[in-house]
C-alpha positions in Angstrom: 3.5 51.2 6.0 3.9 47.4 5.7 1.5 47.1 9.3 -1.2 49.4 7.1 -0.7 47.4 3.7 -1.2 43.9 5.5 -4.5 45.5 7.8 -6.2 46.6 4.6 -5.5 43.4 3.1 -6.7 40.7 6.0 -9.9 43.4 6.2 -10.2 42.9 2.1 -10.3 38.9 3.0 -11.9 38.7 6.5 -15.5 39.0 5.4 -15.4 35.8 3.1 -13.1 33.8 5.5 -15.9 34.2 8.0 -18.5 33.2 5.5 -16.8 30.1 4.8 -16.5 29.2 8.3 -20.1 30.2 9.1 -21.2 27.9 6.0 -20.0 25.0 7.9 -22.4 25.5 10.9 -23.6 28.1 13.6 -20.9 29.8 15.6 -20.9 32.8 18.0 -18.3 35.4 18.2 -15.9 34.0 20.7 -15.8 30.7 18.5 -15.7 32.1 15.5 -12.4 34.0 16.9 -11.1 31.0 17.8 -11.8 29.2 14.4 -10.2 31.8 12.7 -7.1 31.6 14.7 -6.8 28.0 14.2 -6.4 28.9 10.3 -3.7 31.7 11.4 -5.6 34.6 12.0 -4.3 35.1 15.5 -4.5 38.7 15.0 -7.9 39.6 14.6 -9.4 41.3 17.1 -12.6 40.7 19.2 -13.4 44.7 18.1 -12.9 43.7 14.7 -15.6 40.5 14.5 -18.2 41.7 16.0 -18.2 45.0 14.0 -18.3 43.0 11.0 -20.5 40.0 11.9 -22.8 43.1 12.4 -22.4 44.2 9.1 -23.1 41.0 7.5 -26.2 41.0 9.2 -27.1 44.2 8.2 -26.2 42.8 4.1 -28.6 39.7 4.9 -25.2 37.7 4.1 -25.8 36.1 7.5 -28.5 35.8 10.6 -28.0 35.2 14.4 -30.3 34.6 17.5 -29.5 33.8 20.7 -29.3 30.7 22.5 -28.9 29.4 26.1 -25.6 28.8 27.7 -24.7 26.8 30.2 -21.8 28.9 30.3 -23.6 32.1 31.6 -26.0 34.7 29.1 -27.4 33.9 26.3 -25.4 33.8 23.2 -25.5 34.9 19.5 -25.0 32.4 16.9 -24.5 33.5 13.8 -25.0 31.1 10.4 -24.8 32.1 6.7 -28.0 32.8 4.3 -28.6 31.6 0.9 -27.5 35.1 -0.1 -24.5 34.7 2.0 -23.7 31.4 0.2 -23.6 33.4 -3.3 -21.2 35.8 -1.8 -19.3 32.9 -0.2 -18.8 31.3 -3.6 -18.3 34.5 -5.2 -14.9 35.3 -2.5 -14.0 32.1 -3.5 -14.0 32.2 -7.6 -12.6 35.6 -7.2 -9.6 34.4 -4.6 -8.4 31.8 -6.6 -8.4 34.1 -9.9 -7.0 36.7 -7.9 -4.3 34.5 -6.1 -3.4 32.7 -9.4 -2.6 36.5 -10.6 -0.4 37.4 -8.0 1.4 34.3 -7.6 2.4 34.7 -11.6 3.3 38.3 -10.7 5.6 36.8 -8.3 7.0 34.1 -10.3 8.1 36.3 -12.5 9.3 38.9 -10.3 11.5 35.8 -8.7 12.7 35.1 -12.1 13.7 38.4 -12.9 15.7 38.8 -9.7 18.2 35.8 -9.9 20.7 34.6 -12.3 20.7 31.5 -14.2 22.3 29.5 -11.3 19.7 30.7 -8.5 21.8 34.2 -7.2 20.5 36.9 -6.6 21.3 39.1 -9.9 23.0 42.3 -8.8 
């Protein structure tokens, strides 16, 4: 249950974090992955970007073409819209009212489950 809690939750967050990142510059999948990973999301997979990269897309939140390589094929590059810079302010403004929310919840929580001198209350 924990694996299934923390998968809807990354998948709740995913599709901002990548709007961020795209609103810093044009990136195609593979670097995008590995942009992510430098922030800690190690676990996302390459079936999981491209699926939602696509979806964006289709939202108009972002736009891609393809570009030469030196590397081999062509490649996508994706970069955000103007209506994927409201939505990337929007994930913001409602991740830190959100966050704020649950980091009282767990203040208090913490409070509520130790004693005056810092023990765990039994």
């Amino acid at each position: 249950m924990a694996q299934d809690l923390h998968t809807q939750m990354l998948k709740g967050i995913l599709q901002g974090c990548v709007l961020i990142i795209l609103s810093r510059g044009e990136y195609y999948g593979y670097t995008l992955s590995q942009e992510l990973e430098k922030y800690g999301f190690a676990e996302i997979s390459k079936g999981t970007i491209y699926p939602l990269l696509m979806a964006l897309e289709k939202k108009g939140l972002i736009t891609s073409r393809l570009r030469s390589s030196p590397d081999g094929p062509p490649r996508k590059y994706y970069q955000v819209t103007s209506d994927g810079m409201v939505a990337r302010h929007d994930f913001i403004q409602q991740w830190h009212q959100l966050s704020q929310h649950v980091t009282q919840l767990l203040a208090a929580e913490e409070g509520m489950s130790h004693d005056d001198q810092g023990k765990p209350a039994h």
